[in-house]
N, C-alpha and C positions, 0 to 999 in steps of 0.2 A: 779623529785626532784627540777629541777631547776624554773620551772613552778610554784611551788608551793611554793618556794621560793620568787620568782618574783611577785607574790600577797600578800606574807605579807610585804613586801616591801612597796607595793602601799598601802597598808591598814595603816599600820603603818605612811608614808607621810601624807595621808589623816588626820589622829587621829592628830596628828600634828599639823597641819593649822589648825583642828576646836580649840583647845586647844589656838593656836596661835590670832586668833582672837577675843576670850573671852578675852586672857592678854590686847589686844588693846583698849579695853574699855574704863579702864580708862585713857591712854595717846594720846588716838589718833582717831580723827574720832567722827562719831558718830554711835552708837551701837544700832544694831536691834534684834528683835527675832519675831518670825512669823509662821504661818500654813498655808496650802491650801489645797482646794479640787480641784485632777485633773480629767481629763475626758479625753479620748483615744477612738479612732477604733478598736485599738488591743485588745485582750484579756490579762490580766483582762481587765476590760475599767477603772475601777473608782478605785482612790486611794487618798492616803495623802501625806502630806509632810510638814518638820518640818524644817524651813531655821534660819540664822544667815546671818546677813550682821553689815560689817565694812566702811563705805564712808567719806569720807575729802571733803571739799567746795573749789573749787580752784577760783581763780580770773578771772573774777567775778566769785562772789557767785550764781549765778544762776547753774553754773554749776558745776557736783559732780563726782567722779569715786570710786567706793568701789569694792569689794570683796564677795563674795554670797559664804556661804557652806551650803548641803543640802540635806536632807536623805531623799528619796521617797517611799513609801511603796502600791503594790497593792496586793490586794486579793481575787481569785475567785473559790466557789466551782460549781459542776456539778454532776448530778447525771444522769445517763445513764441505757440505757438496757431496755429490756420491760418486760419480766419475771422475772429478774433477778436483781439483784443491782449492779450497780457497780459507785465509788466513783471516782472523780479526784478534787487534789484540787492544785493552783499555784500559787505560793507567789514570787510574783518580788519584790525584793530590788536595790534602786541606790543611791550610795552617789557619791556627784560633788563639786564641786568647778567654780565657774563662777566670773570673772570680769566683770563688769559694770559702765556702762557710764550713766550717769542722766542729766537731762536742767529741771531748774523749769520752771512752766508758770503761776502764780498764783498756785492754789490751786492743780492743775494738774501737776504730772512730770513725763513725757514721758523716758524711758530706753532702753538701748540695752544691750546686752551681749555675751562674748565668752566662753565656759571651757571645762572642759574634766569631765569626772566621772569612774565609775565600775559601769557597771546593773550584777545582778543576777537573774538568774531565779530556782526555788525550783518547780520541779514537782512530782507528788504524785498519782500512781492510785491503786485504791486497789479494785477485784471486787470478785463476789460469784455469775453469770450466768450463772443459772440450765442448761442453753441448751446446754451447750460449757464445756465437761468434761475437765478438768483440768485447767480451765480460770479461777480458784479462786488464791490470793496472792495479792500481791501488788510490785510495782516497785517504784523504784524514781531514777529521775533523773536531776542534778545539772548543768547551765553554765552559765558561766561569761567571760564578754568581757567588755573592754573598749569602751566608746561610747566618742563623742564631741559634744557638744553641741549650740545650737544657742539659745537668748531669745531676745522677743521683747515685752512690757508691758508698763504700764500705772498705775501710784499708785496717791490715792488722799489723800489730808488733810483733817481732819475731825477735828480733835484735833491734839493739835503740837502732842502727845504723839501715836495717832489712824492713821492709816493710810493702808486703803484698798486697794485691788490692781488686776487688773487682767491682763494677761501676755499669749502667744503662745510660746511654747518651742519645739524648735522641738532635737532631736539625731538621729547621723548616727555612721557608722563604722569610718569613716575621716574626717577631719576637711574640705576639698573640698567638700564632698558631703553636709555639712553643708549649705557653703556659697551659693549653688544651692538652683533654684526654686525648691520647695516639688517636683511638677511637675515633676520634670528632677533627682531626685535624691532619692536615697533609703534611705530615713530618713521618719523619724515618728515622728508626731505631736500631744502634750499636748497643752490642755485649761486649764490654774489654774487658781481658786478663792479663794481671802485669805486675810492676814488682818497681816499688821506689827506692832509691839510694839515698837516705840522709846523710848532711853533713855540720 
């Protein structure tokens, strides 16, 4: 109960801040919306993702610090068995929240970032293989953990308004194993490709 409790909590914060930085639009910053295509080792491998960023020009203007919220979605089926059928399919969900730091350089502005989020994973097997009496039914099963996150990227001007971008993100269980070379640390690493809307 308390467990369960303690994630609508965090969902409900979450709901919050996206909410919260739509208000910022109009007094503050300047306001993005945006999609990407990710790619991963892990299974799924390839997924979406639907961001919002909030950032202010501080002195000098070259340089910026905003706000990233961000809902990620992968989805992979699999079909298994040689006589037999049998179905699996796994839908990872994560929404995050990330602070970021930007330097223009002309046309190019290089970023980093910190944040945390919630991944979910949704797994699903449902099978009907002749050879294995009573191996037909289907299972599912759900988990979710809090992850922290690291980003490092690269967006360009195209139009004041167009602004494409590609980014390495990596998530761990802790924010220490973030700060670690992939190498030395149990985190996993996203390639996004995507494209911002300023307003």
């Amino acid at each position: 109960m308390k467990n369960s409790l303690s994630r609508v909590v965090k969902w409900v914060i979450i709901s919050l801040i996206f909410l919260m930085i739509v208000g910022l639009k109009l007094s503050f910053g300047q306001f993005s919306l945006g999609a990407a295509y990710y790619q991963r080792n892990e299974k799924p491998q390839n997924g979406f993702s639907f961001r919002m960023e909030n950032d202010v020009k501080l002195t000098p203007k070259l340089f910026r610090l905003g706000i990233q919220a961000h809902f990620d979605y992968y989805s992979d089926k699999s079909k298994l068995g040689s006589r037999g059928i049998s179905m699996g399919k796994v839908n990872n969900y994560t929404v995050g929240l990330v602070a970021l730091a930007k330097i223009k350089l002309l046309i190019i502005e290089p970023y980093v970032g910190l944040g945390i989020g919630f991944d979910k994973v949704n797994q699903s097997i449902s099978g009907n293989v002749y050879d294995l009496p009573g191996s037909g039914g289907s299972d599912t099963s759900n988990k979710q953990k809090t992850i922290y996150q690291g980003v490092v990227g690269s967006e360009a001007t195209l139009l004041s308004f167009l602004h494409p971008f590609v980014e390495y993100r990596t998530h761990a269980p802790s924010l220490g194993e973030v700060l670690k070379k992939p190498s030395k640390a149990n985190t996993s690493g996203v390639w996004a490709f995507g494209v911002l809307l300023k307003f």
